[in-house]
C-alpha positions, 0 to 999 in steps of 0.5 A: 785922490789924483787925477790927471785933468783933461785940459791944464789949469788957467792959474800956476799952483800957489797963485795968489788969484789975481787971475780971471778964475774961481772954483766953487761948489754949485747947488748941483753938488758939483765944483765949478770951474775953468780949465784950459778956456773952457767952463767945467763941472766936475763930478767929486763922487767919480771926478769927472770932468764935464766941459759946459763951454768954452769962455774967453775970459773966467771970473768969479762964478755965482748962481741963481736957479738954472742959470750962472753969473761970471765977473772978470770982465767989463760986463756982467755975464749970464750963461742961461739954463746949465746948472741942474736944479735937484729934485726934492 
């Protein structure tokens, strides 16, 4: 499948990931990651593409419960309450 993504990629293709950038599967079941500045999720049932916010700089991405970890900076950031916890 291919689809045109609504904001350009913040690495060339074939980077070797020296970049401020990740590209991980949340607990959501979506994929996270950067594109144009921005934090997205992108749904890999329909692919769509959900900006959460705008991030100055990307890092590596981690989870816990509702809330995520971005490295790439001096500080450790946590952006509060945007991961959907599923119902079991």
């Amino acid at each position: 499948m291919r689809k045109a993504l609504p904001f350009p990629l913040p690495v060339p293709i074939g980077s070797n990931q020296t970049e401020p950038f990740d590209f991980r599967l949340g607990p959501d079941g979506k994929v996270w990651t950067y594109l144009g500045g921005a934090l997205v999720r992108i749904d890999p049932r329909d692919t769509s593409v959900e900006p959460v916010g705008r991030i100055a700089l990307g890092g590596r991405i981690a989870f816990s419960g509702s809330d995520i970890y971005l490295a790439g900076s001096e500080r450790l950031r946590r952006v509060a309450g945007v991961v959907p916890i599923p119902s079991r």
